[in-house]
Phi, psi and omega in degrees: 000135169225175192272149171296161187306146170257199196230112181262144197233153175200106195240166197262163173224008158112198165270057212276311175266128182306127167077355180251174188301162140320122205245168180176146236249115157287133165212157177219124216263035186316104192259134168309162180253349157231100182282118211293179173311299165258109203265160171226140171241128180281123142302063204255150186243135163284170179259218173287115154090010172235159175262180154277020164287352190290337192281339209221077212272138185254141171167171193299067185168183191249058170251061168241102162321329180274334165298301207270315163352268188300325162298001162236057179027036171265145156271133193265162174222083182263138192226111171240143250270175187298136176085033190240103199038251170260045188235122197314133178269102184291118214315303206250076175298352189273337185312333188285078161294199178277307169325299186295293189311341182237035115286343186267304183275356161299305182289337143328282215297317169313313198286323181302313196276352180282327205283314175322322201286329200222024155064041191282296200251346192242030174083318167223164191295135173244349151079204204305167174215093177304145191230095149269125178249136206254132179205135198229135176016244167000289202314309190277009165306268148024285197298288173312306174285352176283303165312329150000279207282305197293293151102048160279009189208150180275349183192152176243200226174059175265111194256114152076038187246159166179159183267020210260337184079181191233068214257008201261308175271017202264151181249144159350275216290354163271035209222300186331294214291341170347138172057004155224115176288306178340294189287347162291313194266354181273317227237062169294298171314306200270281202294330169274358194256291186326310193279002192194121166275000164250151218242010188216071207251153102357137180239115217256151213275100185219158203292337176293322165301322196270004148305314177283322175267354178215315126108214276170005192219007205245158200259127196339294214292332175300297162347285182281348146310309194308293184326299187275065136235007194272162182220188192297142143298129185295127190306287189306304220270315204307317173292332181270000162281345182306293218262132190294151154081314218305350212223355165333263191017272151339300218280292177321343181268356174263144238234321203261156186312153162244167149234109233235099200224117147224155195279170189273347186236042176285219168198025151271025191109153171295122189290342181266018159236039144265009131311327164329295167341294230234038188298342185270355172269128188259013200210081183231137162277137177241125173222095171272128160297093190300180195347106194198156188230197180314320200241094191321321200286007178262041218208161162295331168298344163317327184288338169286318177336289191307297181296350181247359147335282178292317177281009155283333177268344180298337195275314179296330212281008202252326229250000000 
């Protein structure tokens, strides 16, 4: 199963870095063939070193997340964040924190959804649009400060995130920071200029990456799909996801359901303690994947994955 061609967009989002070009967010636009009345559209972020083809992996079987979507009569929205596929890469990449990145995609997501409300895209006006916002690791790091700051999506959709870090890829002085978010985000910028001179680095290919994101279970043809979707990594946002605690915060300020998806051989963590993250939400789902690794659509558990997605967001849509 694939999803029908979506409808690519390219919106500007302004001069978000001082002294650079005016920048803007690629997205492609998947419409259901029949859209219900009160329609709802998922907003999804790829993670670290992926583009936004991962919601939509094309190869022989049914991994495509915007496919299954969209076949139960939601609209996908993949987007991907600045300096990332098509969407413009801004001179000074290490500047792209996780803040500038969820201002650039609050604003996408305003423009998309206005465009959905008054019939731009989906041929007739569709009036209100529930807005979920969809995220795999990096992205739903991504996704979670955006709602923070913003407060753009009635739910969320977080896959194979957690706030425990990467503390295993860490250098001795990223390390100092660990549990202080303050002291995370001042000297952000700085601790990534140190770890890398390019700020768009390549994530190089080792047999411990290809265990964690995929492993002996993940299903070949899914694998090499995966491959033409990979992309540069965001330097700056990819360490702060990285580094424990730096994203706490964020996390306490968000108010709206979640759904909360890990593989059981992820790398987030023991999965029954990231709810925990997220004290200010009354309404969490926990879904652990069996034998399923980082990059979920590539597992047999995906069709659960997909189907308890989708009846979740139906679910919300009631409460």
């Amino acid at each position: 199963m694939s999803a029908a061609a979506p409808l690519e967009r390219r919106i500007p989002v302004g001069e978000l870095i001082p002294g650079d070009q005016p920048q803007a967010v690629a997205a492609s636009v998947y419409l259901p063939a029949q859209i219900p009345a009160v329609p709802t559209a998922l907003y999804c972020l790829p993670g670290g070193a992926m583009s936004r083809g991962y919601f939509d992996l094309r190869a022989d079987g049914d991994f495509s997340f915007a496919a299954a979507l969209t076949a139960r009569g939601h609209i996908v929205v993949t987007l991907d964040p600045l300096g990332i596929g098509d969407s413009t890469r801004p001179a000074d990449g290490y500047a792209l924190t996780p803040q500038v990145l969820a201002r650039a995609n609050a604003v996408a997501v305003a423009a998309i959804q206005s465009e959905l409300a008054e019939g731009r895209l989906a041929g007739r006006p569709l009036g209100t649009v529930r807005a979920i916002g969809v995220g795999h690791s990096m992205g739903a790091m991504l996704t979670g400060v955006q709602q923070a700051h913003h407060e753009t999506y009635e739910g969320l959709v977080l896959l194979g995130f957690g706030t425990k870090g990467l503390v295993v890829a860490l250098s001795e002085e990223e390390k100092r920071y660990a549990g202080d978010p303050a002291g995370t985000l001042e000297n952000l910028v700085r601790l990534a200029r140190l770890r890398s001179p390019d700020p768009y680095p390549a994530v190089p290919r080792t047999q411990q990456g290809r265990e964690l994101f995929a492993g002996s279970t993940a299903d070949r043809r899914g694998v090499e799909a995966l491959n033409k979707v990979r992309a540069p990594l965001l330097l700056t946002a990819g360490l702060y996801s990285m580094i424990p605690g730096s994203v706490l915060p964020e996390c306490a300020r968000i108010r709206v359901p979640l759904l909360l998806a890990l593989g059981d051989r992820d790398m987030a963590g023991p999965p029954h303690e990231v709810p925990a993250s997220y004290p200010g939400s009354s309404d969490i789902t926990l879904l652990v994947l069996p034998s399923t690794g980082h990059a979920h659509f590539l597992f047999d558990s995906r069709h659960q994955l997909f189907a308890r997605a989708a009846t979740w967001c139906e679910a919300t849509q009631s409460r």
